[in-house]
Structure formats: C-alpha cells, structure tokens
C-alpha positions in Angstrom: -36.4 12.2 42.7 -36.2 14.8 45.3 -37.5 18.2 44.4 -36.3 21.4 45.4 -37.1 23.2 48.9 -35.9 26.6 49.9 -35.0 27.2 53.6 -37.7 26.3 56.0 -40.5 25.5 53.3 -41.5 22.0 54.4 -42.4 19.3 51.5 -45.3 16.9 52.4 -43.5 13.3 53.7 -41.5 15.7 56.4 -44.5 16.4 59.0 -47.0 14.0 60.2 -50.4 14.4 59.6 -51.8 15.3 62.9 -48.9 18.2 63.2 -50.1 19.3 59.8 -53.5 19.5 61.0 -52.6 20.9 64.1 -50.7 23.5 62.2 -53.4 24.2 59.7 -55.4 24.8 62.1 -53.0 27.9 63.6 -52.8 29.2 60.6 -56.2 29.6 60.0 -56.9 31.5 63.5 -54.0 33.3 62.8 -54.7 34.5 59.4 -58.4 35.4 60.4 -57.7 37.7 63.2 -55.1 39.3 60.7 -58.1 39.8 58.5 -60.1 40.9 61.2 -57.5 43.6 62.7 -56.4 45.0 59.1 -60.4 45.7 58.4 -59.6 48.0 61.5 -56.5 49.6 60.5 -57.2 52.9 59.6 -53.8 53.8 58.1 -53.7 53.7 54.3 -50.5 55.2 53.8 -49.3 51.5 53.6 -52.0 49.5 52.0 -50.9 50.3 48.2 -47.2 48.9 49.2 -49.6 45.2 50.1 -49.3 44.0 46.3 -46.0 45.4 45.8 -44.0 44.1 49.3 -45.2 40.6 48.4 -44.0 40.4 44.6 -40.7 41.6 45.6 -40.1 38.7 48.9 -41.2 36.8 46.1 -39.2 37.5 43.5 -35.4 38.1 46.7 -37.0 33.7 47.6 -36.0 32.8 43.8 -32.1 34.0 44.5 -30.4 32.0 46.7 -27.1 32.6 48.3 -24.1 31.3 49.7 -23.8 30.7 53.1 -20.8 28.4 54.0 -20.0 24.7 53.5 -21.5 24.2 50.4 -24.9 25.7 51.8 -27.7 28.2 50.6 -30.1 30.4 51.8 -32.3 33.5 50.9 -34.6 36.2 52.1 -37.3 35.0 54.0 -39.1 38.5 53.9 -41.5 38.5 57.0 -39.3 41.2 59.1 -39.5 43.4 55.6 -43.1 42.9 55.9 -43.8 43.2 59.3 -41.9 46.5 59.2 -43.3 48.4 56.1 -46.8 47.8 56.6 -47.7 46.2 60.0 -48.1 42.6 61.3 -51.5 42.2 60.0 -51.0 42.8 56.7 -47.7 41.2 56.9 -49.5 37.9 57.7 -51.5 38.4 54.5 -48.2 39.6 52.7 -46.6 36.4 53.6 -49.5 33.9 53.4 -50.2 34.9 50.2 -46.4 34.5 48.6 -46.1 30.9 50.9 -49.6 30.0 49.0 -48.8 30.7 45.7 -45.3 29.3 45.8 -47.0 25.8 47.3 -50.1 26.0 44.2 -48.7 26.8 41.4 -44.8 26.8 41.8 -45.0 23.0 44.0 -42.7 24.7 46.6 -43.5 23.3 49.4 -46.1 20.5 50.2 -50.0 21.1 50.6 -50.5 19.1 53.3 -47.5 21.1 55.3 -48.9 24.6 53.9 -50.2 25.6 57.0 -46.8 25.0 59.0 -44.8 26.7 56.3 -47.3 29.6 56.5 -47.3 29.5 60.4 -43.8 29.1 60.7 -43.1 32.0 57.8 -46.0 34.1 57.7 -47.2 34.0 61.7 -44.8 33.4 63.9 -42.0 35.0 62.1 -44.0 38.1 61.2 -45.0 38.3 65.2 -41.1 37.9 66.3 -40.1 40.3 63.9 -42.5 42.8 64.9 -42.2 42.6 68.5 -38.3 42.8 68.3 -38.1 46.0 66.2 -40.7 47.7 67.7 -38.7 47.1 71.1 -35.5 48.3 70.0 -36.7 51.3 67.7 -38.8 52.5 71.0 -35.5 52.1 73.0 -33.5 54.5 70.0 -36.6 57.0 70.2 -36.8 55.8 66.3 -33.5 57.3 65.3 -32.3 55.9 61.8 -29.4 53.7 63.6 -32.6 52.3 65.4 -34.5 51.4 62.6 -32.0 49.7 61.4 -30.5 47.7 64.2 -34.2 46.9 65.0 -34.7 45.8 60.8 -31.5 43.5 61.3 -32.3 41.9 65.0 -35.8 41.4 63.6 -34.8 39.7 60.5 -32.4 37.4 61.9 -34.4 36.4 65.0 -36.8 35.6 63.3 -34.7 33.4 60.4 -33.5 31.7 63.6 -37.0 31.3 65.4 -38.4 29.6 62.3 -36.2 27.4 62.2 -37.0 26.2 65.9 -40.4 25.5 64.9 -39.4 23.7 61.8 -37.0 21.4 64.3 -39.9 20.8 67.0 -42.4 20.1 63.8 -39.8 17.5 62.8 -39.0 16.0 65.9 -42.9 15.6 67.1 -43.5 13.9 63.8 -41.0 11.3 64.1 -39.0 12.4 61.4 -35.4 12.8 63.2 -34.5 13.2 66.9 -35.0 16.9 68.8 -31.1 16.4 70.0 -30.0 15.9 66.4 -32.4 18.2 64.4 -32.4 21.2 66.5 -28.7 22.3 66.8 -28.3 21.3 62.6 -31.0 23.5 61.5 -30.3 26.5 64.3 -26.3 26.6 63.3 -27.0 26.4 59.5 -29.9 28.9 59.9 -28.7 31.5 61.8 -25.5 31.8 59.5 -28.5 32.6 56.8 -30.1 35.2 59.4 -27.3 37.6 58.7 -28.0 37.8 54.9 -30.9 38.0 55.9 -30.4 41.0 58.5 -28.2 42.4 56.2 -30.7 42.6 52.8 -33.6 44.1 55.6 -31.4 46.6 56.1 -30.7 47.5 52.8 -34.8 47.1 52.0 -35.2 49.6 54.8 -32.4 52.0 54.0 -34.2 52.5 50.1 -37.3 53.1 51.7 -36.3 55.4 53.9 -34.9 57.7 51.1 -38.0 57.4 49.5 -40.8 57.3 52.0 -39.1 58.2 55.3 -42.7 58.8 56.9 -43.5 55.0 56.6 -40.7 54.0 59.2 -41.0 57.3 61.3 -44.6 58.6 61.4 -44.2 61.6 62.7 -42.4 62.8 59.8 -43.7 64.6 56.9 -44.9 62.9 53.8 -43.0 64.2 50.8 -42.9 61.6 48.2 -46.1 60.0 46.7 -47.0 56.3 47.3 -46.7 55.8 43.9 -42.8 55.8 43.5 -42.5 53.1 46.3 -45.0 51.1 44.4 -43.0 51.8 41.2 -39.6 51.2 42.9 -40.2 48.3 44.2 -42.1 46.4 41.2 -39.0 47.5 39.2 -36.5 45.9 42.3 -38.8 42.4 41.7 -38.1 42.2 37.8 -34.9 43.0 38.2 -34.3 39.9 41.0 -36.4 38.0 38.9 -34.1 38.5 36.2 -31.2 37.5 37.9 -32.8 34.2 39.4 -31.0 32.0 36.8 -27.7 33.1 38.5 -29.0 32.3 42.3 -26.9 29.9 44.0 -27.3 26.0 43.5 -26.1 24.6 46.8 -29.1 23.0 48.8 -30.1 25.4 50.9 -30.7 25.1 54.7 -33.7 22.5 55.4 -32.3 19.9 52.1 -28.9 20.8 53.8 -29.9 19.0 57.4 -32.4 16.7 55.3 -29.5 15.3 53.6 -27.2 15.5 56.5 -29.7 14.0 59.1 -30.5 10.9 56.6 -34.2 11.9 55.8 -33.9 13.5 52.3 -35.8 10.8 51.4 -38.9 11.2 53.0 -39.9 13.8 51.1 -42.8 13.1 48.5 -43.3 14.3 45.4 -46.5 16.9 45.0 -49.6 15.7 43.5 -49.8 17.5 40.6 -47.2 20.0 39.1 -47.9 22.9 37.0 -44.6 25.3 37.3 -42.4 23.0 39.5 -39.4 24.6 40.4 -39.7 27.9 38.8 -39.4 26.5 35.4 -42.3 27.3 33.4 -43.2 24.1 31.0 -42.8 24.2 27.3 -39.6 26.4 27.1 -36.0 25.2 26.6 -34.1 27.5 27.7 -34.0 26.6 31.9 -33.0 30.3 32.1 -35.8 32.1 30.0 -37.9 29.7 31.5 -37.2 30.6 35.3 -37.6 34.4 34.1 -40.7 33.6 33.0 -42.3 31.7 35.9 -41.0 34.6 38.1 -42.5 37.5 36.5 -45.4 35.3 36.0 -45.4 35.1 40.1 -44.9 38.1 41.0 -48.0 39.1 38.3 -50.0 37.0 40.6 -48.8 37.9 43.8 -49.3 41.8 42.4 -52.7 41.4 41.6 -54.0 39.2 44.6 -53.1 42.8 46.9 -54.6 44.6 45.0 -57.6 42.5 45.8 -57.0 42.9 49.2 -56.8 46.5 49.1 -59.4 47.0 47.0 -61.9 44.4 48.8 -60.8 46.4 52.2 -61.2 50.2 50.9 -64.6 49.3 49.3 -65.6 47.4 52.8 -64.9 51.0 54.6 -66.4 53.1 52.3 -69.9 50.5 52.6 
C-alpha cells in the first residue's frame, strides 16, 4: 500500500540510486558551506527566530489544501525562510524540518533525502533568495516590495522545485521528460500561489511585529521574544487544525497516479510515526495532534542547538 507523500517529497522507489547519490552528495556541500557562512554571520537579530521558523513550516506542511481537480498542496516554506533569517540558515531551517519529517514521521524516503533536501532546502532557499532580494532592491525595500518580492519568491520557487523533481524522475527512468515535466509544472505552479499567497501573509505578521527584520535600517522596537512567542503559538494552532487539512493527493501522488508510476514507490524500512499518526491512539485526530506538536518539539529544540552551539562557538 502506497503511503502518503506531500508535494515534492520524493519516496524511495521514485529516484535511482546513482541520482540519489549524486543528490546526497549536493546536499551535503550545500549544507556545509551553509554551516560554514552562518558561523560568519554576525547578525543575531535573527538567530532566536531558527527554532521557531522551522516548527511553524513544519507544523503549515501538515495542512494541505485545495488546489483544483481533485488536487492538494501546502506550504513549502523555504521563501519564508530564506526571507526572515537569510539563506544560510534557511538551508539549516529547511534541512532540518525535511530530516525529521523523513526519520521519524516516514515522509519521504531515506535513500531520496538528499534530493528532497536539495530540491527543498537548497535550491529553493537559493531561488527564493535571489528573487526577493532582486525585486525588494528594485522597490528600494518599500512594504509593496517586500511583498511582491515574498510572493515571486515563494512561487518561483514552488515552481523551480518542481523542475528538479521532473529531471530527477526522468534521469532515473521513472517516466519520460516530455510527459513528467509539463504534469508536475502545471499542477505545481497552481500550488505556488497558495503558496505566494500564505508568504505574504507570514511576512505581513512579521512586519507588524518586527519590521526591522525585513527592512534593517529601521528601528528595533519590539523584543525578539514576541516573534518567538507568536510564532510557536501560529505552529500549535496549525497543528491543531491538521486533522481538517485537505485529503486529495497532493501534487507529486497527483502526477504519480496520473503518469502510471504510483506504484513504484516503496514502503520505508522502518516506521515509527508514519503519517503523522502517532501509534497507540485511536482517535486518528488526537493522534495527528499529537505527532505534530511532538514535531514541532523536536524541530524547536534542534535550533536551539544550533543557536546555542553557534553563540557559544563565537564567544570561544
């Protein structure tokens, strides 16, 4: 039996294993310059929002929503990141909520974790980046800026991950370039514009809160710690509402099904809280509460880490 996939998370069966290797590979580079450049980043107005940013994209990927035909899709989260606290943390941000969905949550295969973290967590954090820092340059960072930049960002790169997913496909074999590429670009830039449109809202709260963290040169007037605060409380509350996400398969089973190889997919090696469902509890809804505030715990705590581990480095 098939398990469930959100849009773009590969499952293992769907990539070859050199393109996984290949792709693990990438990641790895990828995610140890990040390392690397954040040790350098002397700005640590952002670095308590690093725990925080990633239990909320974690909790927005557990609500899907409707998209058309029958279809799903939900925040991706990497033009969010990229935006509140810079592209090397946002590859951190990302890599982290791609890895523990894939571990403990069997969202996406092991073998394929290093494509759904490049195609996530690298090259959609680098798109987004690039395309808002273009356009908020061009608008002299006006507010109309930073938010046509949030949406371009968001939805480029919704659309760009899905043209990695397609060419991943198509060099492993698993369906044609000609048929792949146009299903999963149509169907996924239709979910773009939720996804613009949620960045937008993301950006609009945090601009009446911390208006300094989208335009610098502004004064600081509210502490760190309401962000923080805000947006823990904006994950429970999505996690709470995850049992009423939408059920349609979302864009990747969509073309899987469509396409004809659904059933390629394999089942992961081990499960400990497949499909958000946390074992041992009857009630489906309860129990996908449960797993999500048990994520975002996780997610939480593993910033903190990072900021910690990176402060203490500095202060050596």
């Amino acid at each position: 039996m098939f398990y469930s996939v959100e849009p773009m998370h590969i499952p293992d069966g769907f990539l070859s294993a050199v393109v996984s290797i290949i792709f693990w590979c990438l990641s790895i580079v990828g995610i140890s310059i990040a390392l690397i450049k954040l040790n350098k980043d002397t700005d640590e107005r952002k670095m308590p929002l690093i725990g925080m940013l990633g239990a909320a994209i974690f909790a927005a990927q557990m609500i899907n929503f409707v998209v058309i035909g029958g279809t799903s899709g939900h925040l991706m989260g990497a033009a969010i990141a990229a935006i509140l606290v810079g592209p090397w943390a946002a590859v951190l941000v990302m890599t982290t909520v791609v890895a523990v969905q894939a571990l403990i949550f069997q969202d996406g295969g092991l073998l394929v974790l290093g494509a759904n973290i490049f195609n996530m967590g690298i090259l959609g954090v680098a798109a987004s980046y690039i395309v808002y820092k273009i356009i908020t340059r061009l608008s002299g960072s006006k507010k109309w800026g930073i938010y046509l930049g949030g949406f371009s960002a968001a939805w480029l790169s919704i659309v760009l991950a899905s043209i990695s997913v397609s060419l991943q496909l198509a060099v492993s074999g698993t369906s044609p370039i000609r048929i792949v590429l146009p299903a999963m670009v149509g169907i996924h830039a239709l979910i773009g514009i939720g996804e613009g449109l949620i960045t937008v809202g993301a950006l609009a709260l945090v601009f009446a809160v911390r208006p300094d963290i989208l335009q610098p040169s502004r004064e600081r007037f509210a502490p760190g710690a309401l962000l923080a605060i805000i947006g823990f409380g904006l994950a429970v509350g999505l996690v709470l509402l995850s049992p009423l996400a939408s059920t349609y398969p979302d864009g990747l089973e969509w073309v899987a099904e469509q396409q004809g190889f659904l059933n390629a997919a394999r089942e992961p090696v081990y499960k400990i809280i497949p499909d958000y469902i946390l074992p041992g509890i009857s009630n489906e809804a309860l129990a996908t509460i449960l797993a999500g505030i048990l994520g975002i715990c996780l997610i939480l705590i593993i910033g903190l880490i990072m900021a910690y581990a990176r402060r203490k480095r500095q202060t050596v």
